[in-house]
Backbone as JSON, one array per atom type, in Angstrom:
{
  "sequence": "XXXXXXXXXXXXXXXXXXXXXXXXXXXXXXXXXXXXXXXXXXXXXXXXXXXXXXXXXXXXXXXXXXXXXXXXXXXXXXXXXXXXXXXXXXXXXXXXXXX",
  "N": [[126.18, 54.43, 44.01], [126.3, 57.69, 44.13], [127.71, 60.89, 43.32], [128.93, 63.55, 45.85], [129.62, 66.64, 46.57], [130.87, 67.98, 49.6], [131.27, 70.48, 52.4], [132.6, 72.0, 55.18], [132.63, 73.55, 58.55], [134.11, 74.25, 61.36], [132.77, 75.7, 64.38], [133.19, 78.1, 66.87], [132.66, 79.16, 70.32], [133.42, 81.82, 72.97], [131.7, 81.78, 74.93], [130.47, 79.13, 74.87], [133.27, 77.52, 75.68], [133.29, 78.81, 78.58], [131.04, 77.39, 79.75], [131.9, 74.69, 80.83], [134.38, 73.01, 82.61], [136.08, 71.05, 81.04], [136.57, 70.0, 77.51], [134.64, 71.29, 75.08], [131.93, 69.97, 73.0], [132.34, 71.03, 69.25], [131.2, 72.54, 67.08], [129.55, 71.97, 64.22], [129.44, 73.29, 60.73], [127.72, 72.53, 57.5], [127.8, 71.37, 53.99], [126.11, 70.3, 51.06], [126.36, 69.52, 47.8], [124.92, 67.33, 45.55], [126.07, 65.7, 42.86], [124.91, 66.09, 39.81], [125.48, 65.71, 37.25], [126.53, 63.12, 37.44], [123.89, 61.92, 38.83], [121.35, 62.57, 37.37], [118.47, 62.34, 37.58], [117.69, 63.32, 40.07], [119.42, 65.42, 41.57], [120.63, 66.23, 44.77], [120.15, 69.14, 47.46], [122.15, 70.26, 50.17], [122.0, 71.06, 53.87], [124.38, 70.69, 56.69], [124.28, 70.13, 60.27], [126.16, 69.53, 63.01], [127.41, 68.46, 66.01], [129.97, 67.97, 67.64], [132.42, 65.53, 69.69], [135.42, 66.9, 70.63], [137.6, 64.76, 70.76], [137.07, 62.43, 70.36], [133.85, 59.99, 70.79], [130.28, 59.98, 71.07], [128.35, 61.5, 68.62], [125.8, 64.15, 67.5], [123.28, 65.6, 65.13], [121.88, 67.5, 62.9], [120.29, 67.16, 59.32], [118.93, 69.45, 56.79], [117.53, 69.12, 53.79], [116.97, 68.8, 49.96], [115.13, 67.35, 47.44], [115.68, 68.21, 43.93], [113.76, 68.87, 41.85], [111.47, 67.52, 42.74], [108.61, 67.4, 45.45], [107.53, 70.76, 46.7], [109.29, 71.82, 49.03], [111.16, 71.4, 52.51], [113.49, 68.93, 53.42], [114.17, 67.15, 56.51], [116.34, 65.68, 58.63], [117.63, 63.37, 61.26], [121.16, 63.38, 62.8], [123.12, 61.13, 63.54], [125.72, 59.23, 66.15], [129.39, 58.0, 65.85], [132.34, 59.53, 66.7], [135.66, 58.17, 66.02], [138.58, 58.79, 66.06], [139.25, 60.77, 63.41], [137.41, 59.67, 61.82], [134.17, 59.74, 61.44], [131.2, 58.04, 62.07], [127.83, 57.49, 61.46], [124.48, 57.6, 61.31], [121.56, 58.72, 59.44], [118.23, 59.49, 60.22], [114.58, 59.69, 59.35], [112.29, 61.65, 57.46], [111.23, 61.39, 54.08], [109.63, 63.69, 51.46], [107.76, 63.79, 53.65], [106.95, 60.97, 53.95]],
  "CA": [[126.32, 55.58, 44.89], [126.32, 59.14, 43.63], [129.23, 61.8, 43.85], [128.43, 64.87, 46.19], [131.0, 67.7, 47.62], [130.59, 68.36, 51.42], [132.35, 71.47, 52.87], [132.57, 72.25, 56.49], [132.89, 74.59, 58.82], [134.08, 74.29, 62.68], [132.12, 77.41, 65.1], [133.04, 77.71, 68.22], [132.52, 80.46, 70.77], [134.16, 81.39, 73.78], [130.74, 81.42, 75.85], [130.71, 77.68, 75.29], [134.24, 77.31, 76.12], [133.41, 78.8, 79.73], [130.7, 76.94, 80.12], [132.04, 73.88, 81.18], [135.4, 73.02, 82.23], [135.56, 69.82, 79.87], [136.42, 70.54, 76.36], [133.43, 71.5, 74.49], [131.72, 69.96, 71.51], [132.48, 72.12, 68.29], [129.38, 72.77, 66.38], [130.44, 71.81, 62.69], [128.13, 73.66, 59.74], [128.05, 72.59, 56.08], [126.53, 71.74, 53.2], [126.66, 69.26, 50.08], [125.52, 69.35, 46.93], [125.21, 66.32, 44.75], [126.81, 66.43, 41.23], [123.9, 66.59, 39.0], [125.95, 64.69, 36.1], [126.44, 61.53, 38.08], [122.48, 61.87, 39.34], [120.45, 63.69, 36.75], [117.12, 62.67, 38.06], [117.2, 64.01, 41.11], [120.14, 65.54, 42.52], [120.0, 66.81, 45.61], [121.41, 69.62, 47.68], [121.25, 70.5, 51.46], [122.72, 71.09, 54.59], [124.84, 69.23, 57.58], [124.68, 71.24, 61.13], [126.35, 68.68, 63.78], [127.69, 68.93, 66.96], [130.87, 66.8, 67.25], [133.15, 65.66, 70.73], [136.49, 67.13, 69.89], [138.1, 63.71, 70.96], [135.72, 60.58, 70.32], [132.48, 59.48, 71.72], [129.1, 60.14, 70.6], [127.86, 62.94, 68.22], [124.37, 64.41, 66.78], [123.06, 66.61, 64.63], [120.8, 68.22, 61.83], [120.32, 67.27, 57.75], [117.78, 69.55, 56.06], [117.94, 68.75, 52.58], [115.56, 69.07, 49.19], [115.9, 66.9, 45.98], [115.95, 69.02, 43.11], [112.27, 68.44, 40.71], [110.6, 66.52, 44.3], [107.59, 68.25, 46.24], [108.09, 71.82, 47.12], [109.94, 72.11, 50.72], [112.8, 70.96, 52.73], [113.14, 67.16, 54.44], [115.04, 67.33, 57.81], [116.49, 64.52, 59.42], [117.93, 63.49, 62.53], [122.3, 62.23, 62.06], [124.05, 60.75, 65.18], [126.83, 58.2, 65.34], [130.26, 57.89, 66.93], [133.84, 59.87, 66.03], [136.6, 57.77, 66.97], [139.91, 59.95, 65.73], [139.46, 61.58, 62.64], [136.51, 59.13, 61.12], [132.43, 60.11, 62.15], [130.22, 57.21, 62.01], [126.46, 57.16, 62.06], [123.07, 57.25, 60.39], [120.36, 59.9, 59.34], [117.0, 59.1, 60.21], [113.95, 61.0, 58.9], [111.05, 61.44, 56.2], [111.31, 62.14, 52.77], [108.85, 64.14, 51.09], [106.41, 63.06, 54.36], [106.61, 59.51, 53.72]],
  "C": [[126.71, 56.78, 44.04], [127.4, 59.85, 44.46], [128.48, 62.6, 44.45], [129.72, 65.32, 46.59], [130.19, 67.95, 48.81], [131.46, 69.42, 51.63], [131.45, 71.44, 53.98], [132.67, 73.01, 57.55], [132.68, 74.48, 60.33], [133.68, 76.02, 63.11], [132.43, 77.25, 66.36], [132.92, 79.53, 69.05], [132.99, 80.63, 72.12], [133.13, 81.5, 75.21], [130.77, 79.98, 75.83], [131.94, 77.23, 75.73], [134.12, 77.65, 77.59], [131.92, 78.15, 80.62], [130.54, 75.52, 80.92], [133.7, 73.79, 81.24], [136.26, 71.87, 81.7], [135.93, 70.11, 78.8], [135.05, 70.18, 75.58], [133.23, 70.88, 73.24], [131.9, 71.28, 70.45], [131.17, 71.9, 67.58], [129.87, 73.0, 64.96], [129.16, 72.18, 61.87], [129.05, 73.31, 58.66], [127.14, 72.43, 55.35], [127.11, 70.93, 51.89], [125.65, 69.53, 48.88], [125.67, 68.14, 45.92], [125.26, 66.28, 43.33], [125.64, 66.12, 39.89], [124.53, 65.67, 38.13], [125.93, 63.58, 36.42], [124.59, 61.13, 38.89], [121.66, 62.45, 38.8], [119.25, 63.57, 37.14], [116.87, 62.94, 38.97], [118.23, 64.53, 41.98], [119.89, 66.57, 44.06], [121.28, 67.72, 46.46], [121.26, 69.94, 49.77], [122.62, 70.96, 52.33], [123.2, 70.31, 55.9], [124.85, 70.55, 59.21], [124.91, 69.85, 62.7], [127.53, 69.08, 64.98], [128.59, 67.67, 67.44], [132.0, 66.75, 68.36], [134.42, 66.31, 69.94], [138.06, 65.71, 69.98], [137.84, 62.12, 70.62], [134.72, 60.98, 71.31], [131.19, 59.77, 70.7], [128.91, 61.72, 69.62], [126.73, 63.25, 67.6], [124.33, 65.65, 66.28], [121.38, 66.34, 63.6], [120.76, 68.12, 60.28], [119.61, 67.62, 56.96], [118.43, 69.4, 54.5], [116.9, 69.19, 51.46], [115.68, 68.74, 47.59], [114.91, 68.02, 44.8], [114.03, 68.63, 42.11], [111.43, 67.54, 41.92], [109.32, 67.79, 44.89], [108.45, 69.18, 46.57], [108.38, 71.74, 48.7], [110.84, 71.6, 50.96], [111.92, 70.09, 53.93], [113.74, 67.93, 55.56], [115.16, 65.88, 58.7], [117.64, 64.53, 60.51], [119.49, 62.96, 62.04], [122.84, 61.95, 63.51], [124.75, 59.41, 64.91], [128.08, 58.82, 66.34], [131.5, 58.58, 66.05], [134.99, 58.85, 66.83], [137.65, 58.51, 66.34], [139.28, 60.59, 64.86], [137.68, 61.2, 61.89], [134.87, 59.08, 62.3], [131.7, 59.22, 60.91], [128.86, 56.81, 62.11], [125.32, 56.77, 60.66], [122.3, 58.27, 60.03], [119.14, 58.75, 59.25], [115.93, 60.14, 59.88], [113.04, 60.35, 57.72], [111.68, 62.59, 55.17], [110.08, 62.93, 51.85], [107.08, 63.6, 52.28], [106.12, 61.88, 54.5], [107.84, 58.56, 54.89]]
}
């Protein structure tokens, strides 16, 4: 397994806050890049845009990504999975270079 950094970034707005009176998913943006020294042939860098209960239950989102020397463009895959306290659990599904 290869090192990457992740940073994060909770958005919230106070139109979604009166849209329901429920507490609202937060809409978490980030973005990782993978450390090039520990992966020289292909590190890769991308972004995370997920939409996350603020308590537990279910959550989904967005991973476009684009390894570094690979076909020109950006992948995009699907991530969903469960938060129970602090720890978010799932999967990314998706094509890599089309395949």
């Amino acid at each position: 397994m290869s090192a990457f950094s992740l940073a994060v970034m909770a958005v919230c707005s106070s139109s979604m806050a009166a849209a329901s009176s429920a507490t609202p998913a937060k809409l978490y943006i980030g973005y990782y890049v993978e450390d090039a020294a520990n992966n020289p042939e292909d590190p890769t860098v991308g972004g995370v845009l997920l939409k996350v209960p603020p308590h537990g239950g279910r959550f989904s989102g967005l991973m476009p990504f684009s390894f570094v020397g690979c076909e020109a463009g950006m992948d995009i895959g699907t991530v969903g999975g469960t938060r129970v306290g602090t720890d978010l659990r799932g999967e990314w599904k998706g094509k890599v270079d089309g395949t």
